[in-house]
C-alpha positions in Angstrom: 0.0 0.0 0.0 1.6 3.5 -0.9 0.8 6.2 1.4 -0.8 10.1 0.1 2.4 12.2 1.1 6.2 11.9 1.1 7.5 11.6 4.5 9.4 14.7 4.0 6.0 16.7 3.3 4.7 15.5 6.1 7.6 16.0 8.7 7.9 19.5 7.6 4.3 20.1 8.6 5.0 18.6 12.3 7.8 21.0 12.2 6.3 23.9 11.9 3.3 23.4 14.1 6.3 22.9 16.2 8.2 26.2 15.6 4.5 27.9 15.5 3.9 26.7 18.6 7.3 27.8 20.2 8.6 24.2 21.2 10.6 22.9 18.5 11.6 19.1 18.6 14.4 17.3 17.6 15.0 14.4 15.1 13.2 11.6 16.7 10.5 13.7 18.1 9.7 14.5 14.6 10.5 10.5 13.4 7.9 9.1 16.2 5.6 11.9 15.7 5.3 10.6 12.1 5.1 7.2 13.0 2.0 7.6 15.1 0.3 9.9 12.9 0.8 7.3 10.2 -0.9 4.4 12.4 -3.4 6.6 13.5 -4.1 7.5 9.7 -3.6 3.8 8.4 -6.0 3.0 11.3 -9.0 5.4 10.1 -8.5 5.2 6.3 -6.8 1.3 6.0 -4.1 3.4 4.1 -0.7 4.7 5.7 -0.7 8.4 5.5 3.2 8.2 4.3 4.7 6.8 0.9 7.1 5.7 2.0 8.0 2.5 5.0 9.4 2.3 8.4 11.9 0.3 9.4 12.8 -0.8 12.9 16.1 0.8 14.9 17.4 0.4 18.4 15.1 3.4 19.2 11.9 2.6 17.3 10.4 2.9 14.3 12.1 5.7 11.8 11.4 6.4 8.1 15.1 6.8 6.7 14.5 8.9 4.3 13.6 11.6 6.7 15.8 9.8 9.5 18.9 10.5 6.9 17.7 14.0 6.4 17.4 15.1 9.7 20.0 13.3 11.6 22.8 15.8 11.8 21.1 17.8 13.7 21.4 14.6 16.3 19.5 15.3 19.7 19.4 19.0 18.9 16.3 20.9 18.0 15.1 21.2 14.3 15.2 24.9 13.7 13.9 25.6 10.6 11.4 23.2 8.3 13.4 21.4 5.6 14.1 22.4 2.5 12.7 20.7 0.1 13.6 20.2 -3.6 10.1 20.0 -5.1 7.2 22.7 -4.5 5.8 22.1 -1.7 2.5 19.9 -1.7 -0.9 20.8 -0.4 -1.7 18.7 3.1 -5.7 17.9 3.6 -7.0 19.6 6.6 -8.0 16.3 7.8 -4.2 15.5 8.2 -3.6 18.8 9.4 -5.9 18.4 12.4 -4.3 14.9 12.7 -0.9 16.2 13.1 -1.7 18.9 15.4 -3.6 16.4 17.4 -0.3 14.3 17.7 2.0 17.2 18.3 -0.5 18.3 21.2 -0.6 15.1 22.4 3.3 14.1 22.8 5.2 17.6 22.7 5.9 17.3 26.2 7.2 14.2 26.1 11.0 13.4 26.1 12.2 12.0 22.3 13.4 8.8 25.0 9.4 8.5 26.3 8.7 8.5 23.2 11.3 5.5 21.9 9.5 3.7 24.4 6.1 4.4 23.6 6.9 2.5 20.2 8.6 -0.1 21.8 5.0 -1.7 23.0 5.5 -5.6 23.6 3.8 -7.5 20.3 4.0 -4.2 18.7 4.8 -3.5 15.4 8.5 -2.5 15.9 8.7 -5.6 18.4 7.5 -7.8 15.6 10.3 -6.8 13.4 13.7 -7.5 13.2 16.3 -4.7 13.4 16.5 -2.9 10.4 13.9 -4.5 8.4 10.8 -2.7 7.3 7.7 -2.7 9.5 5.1 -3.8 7.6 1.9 -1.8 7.3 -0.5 -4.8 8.4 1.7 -4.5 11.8 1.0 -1.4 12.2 -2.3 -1.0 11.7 -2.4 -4.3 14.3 -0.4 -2.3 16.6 -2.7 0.7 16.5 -5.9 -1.6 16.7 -5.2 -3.4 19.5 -2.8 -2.1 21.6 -3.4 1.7 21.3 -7.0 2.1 21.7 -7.6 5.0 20.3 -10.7 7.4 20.2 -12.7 8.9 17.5 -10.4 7.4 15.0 -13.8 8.5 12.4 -12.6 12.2 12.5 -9.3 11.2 10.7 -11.2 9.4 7.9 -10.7 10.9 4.6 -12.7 10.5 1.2 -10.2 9.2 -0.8 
Protein backbone atom coordinates (compact mmCIF):
# COMPACT_ATOMS: atom_id res chain seq x y z
CA UNK A 1 0.00 0.00 0.00
CA UNK A 2 1.59 3.50 -0.95
CA UNK A 3 0.80 6.21 1.38
CA UNK A 4 -0.85 10.11 0.09
CA UNK A 5 2.35 12.19 1.10
CA UNK A 6 6.18 11.86 1.14
CA UNK A 7 7.49 11.64 4.50
CA UNK A 8 9.35 14.68 4.00
CA UNK A 9 6.04 16.67 3.32
CA UNK A 10 4.68 15.51 6.08
CA UNK A 11 7.56 16.03 8.67
CA UNK A 12 7.91 19.46 7.60
CA UNK A 13 4.32 20.13 8.58
CA UNK A 14 5.02 18.65 12.31
CA UNK A 15 7.79 20.95 12.22
CA UNK A 16 6.35 23.90 11.95
CA UNK A 17 3.35 23.36 14.14
CA UNK A 18 6.27 22.89 16.21
CA UNK A 19 8.16 26.22 15.57
CA UNK A 20 4.47 27.91 15.49
CA UNK A 21 3.88 26.73 18.64
CA UNK A 22 7.28 27.76 20.20
CA UNK A 23 8.58 24.16 21.17
CA UNK A 24 10.58 22.92 18.52
CA UNK A 25 11.61 19.10 18.64
CA UNK A 26 14.43 17.33 17.57
CA UNK A 27 14.96 14.36 15.12
CA UNK A 28 13.24 11.60 16.75
CA UNK A 29 10.46 13.65 18.14
CA UNK A 30 9.67 14.53 14.58
CA UNK A 31 10.49 10.49 13.43
CA UNK A 32 7.93 9.08 16.18
CA UNK A 33 5.60 11.93 15.71
CA UNK A 34 5.33 10.56 12.09
CA UNK A 35 5.08 7.15 12.99
CA UNK A 36 1.95 7.63 15.07
CA UNK A 37 0.30 9.92 12.86
CA UNK A 38 0.79 7.34 10.19
CA UNK A 39 -0.94 4.42 12.40
CA UNK A 40 -3.45 6.64 13.46
CA UNK A 41 -4.05 7.46 9.73
CA UNK A 42 -3.55 3.83 8.36
CA UNK A 43 -6.01 2.95 11.25
CA UNK A 44 -9.02 5.38 10.13
CA UNK A 45 -8.51 5.15 6.34
CA UNK A 46 -6.77 1.31 6.04
CA UNK A 47 -4.06 3.39 4.07
CA UNK A 48 -0.73 4.72 5.66
CA UNK A 49 -0.66 8.45 5.48
CA UNK A 50 3.24 8.15 4.34
CA UNK A 51 4.70 6.78 0.92
CA UNK A 52 7.09 5.73 1.96
CA UNK A 53 7.98 2.51 4.98
CA UNK A 54 9.35 2.35 8.39
CA UNK A 55 11.86 0.29 9.42
CA UNK A 56 12.84 -0.77 12.94
CA UNK A 57 16.11 0.77 14.87
CA UNK A 58 17.42 0.42 18.42
CA UNK A 59 15.15 3.43 19.15
CA UNK A 60 11.93 2.64 17.30
CA UNK A 61 10.36 2.91 14.33
CA UNK A 62 12.07 5.70 11.80
CA UNK A 63 11.39 6.40 8.09
CA UNK A 64 15.11 6.78 6.65
CA UNK A 65 14.48 8.86 4.28
CA UNK A 66 13.64 11.58 6.74
CA UNK A 67 15.81 9.84 9.53
CA UNK A 68 18.89 10.51 6.86
CA UNK A 69 17.66 13.97 6.41
CA UNK A 70 17.43 15.12 9.70
CA UNK A 71 19.98 13.28 11.61
CA UNK A 72 22.77 15.79 11.80
CA UNK A 73 21.10 17.82 13.69
CA UNK A 74 21.37 14.59 16.30
CA UNK A 75 19.54 15.34 19.70
CA UNK A 76 19.39 18.96 18.91
CA UNK A 77 16.34 20.92 18.04
CA UNK A 78 15.11 21.23 14.28
CA UNK A 79 15.19 24.90 13.66
CA UNK A 80 13.95 25.56 10.59
CA UNK A 81 11.42 23.20 8.27
CA UNK A 82 13.39 21.41 5.58
CA UNK A 83 14.15 22.44 2.54
CA UNK A 84 12.75 20.69 0.12
CA UNK A 85 13.55 20.24 -3.65
CA UNK A 86 10.13 20.04 -5.14
CA UNK A 87 7.16 22.67 -4.54
CA UNK A 88 5.79 22.09 -1.67
CA UNK A 89 2.53 19.87 -1.74
CA UNK A 90 -0.86 20.80 -0.36
CA UNK A 91 -1.69 18.71 3.13
CA UNK A 92 -5.75 17.87 3.62
CA UNK A 93 -6.96 19.61 6.56
CA UNK A 94 -7.97 16.28 7.82
CA UNK A 95 -4.16 15.49 8.24
CA UNK A 96 -3.65 18.75 9.38
CA UNK A 97 -5.94 18.42 12.41
CA UNK A 98 -4.28 14.92 12.69
CA UNK A 99 -0.94 16.21 13.05
CA UNK A 100 -1.66 18.93 15.35
CA UNK A 101 -3.57 16.42 17.41
CA UNK A 102 -0.30 14.26 17.73
CA UNK A 103 1.99 17.16 18.26
CA UNK A 104 -0.46 18.34 21.25
CA UNK A 105 -0.57 15.13 22.43
CA UNK A 106 3.31 14.09 22.78
CA UNK A 107 5.23 17.62 22.65
CA UNK A 108 5.95 17.31 26.20
CA UNK A 109 7.21 14.17 26.07
CA UNK A 110 11.03 13.44 26.08
CA UNK A 111 12.23 12.01 22.27
CA UNK A 112 13.44 8.78 25.05
CA UNK A 113 9.45 8.48 26.28
CA UNK A 114 8.68 8.45 23.24
CA UNK A 115 11.27 5.54 21.88
CA UNK A 116 9.54 3.66 24.37
CA UNK A 117 6.08 4.40 23.57
CA UNK A 118 6.87 2.51 20.17
CA UNK A 119 8.64 -0.14 21.82
CA UNK A 120 5.00 -1.74 23.01
CA UNK A 121 5.50 -5.60 23.59
CA UNK A 122 3.76 -7.52 20.32
CA UNK A 123 3.96 -4.16 18.67
CA UNK A 124 4.78 -3.49 15.40
CA UNK A 125 8.50 -2.51 15.86
CA UNK A 126 8.75 -5.57 18.40
CA UNK A 127 7.48 -7.83 15.64
CA UNK A 128 10.28 -6.83 13.41
CA UNK A 129 13.74 -7.54 13.23
CA UNK A 130 16.32 -4.67 13.44
CA UNK A 131 16.47 -2.94 10.40
CA UNK A 132 13.87 -4.47 8.40
CA UNK A 133 10.76 -2.67 7.25
CA UNK A 134 7.73 -2.73 9.49
CA UNK A 135 5.13 -3.84 7.60
CA UNK A 136 1.87 -1.83 7.25
CA UNK A 137 -0.47 -4.78 8.41
CA UNK A 138 1.75 -4.47 11.77
CA UNK A 139 1.03 -1.38 12.18
CA UNK A 140 -2.27 -1.03 11.68
CA UNK A 141 -2.36 -4.32 14.29
CA UNK A 142 -0.42 -2.25 16.58
CA UNK A 143 -2.69 0.70 16.54
CA UNK A 144 -5.95 -1.62 16.70
CA UNK A 145 -5.20 -3.43 19.50
CA UNK A 146 -2.78 -2.09 21.63
CA UNK A 147 -3.38 1.75 21.33
CA UNK A 148 -6.97 2.09 21.75
CA UNK A 149 -7.64 5.04 20.27
CA UNK A 150 -10.70 7.39 20.19
CA UNK A 151 -12.68 8.90 17.47
CA UNK A 152 -10.39 7.42 15.01
CA UNK A 153 -13.80 8.51 12.42
CA UNK A 154 -12.55 12.24 12.51
CA UNK A 155 -9.35 11.18 10.72
CA UNK A 156 -11.20 9.39 7.93
CA UNK A 157 -10.69 10.94 4.61
CA UNK A 158 -12.69 10.48 1.20
CA UNK A 159 -10.16 9.20 -0.81
Amino acid sequence: MLGKYSSLDIANIIIKISLHNNKPLTQMHVNKLLYFANGTYLLANKNPLIQEKFVALEYGPVERKLYNVLKFYGRNIIPTPIKLPEQEVKISDVVINLLKKEYNTFKDFTGMQLSALTHKKNGAWDKTNKYNEIADNDIYEEFKTLWKIQNVESFKEVI
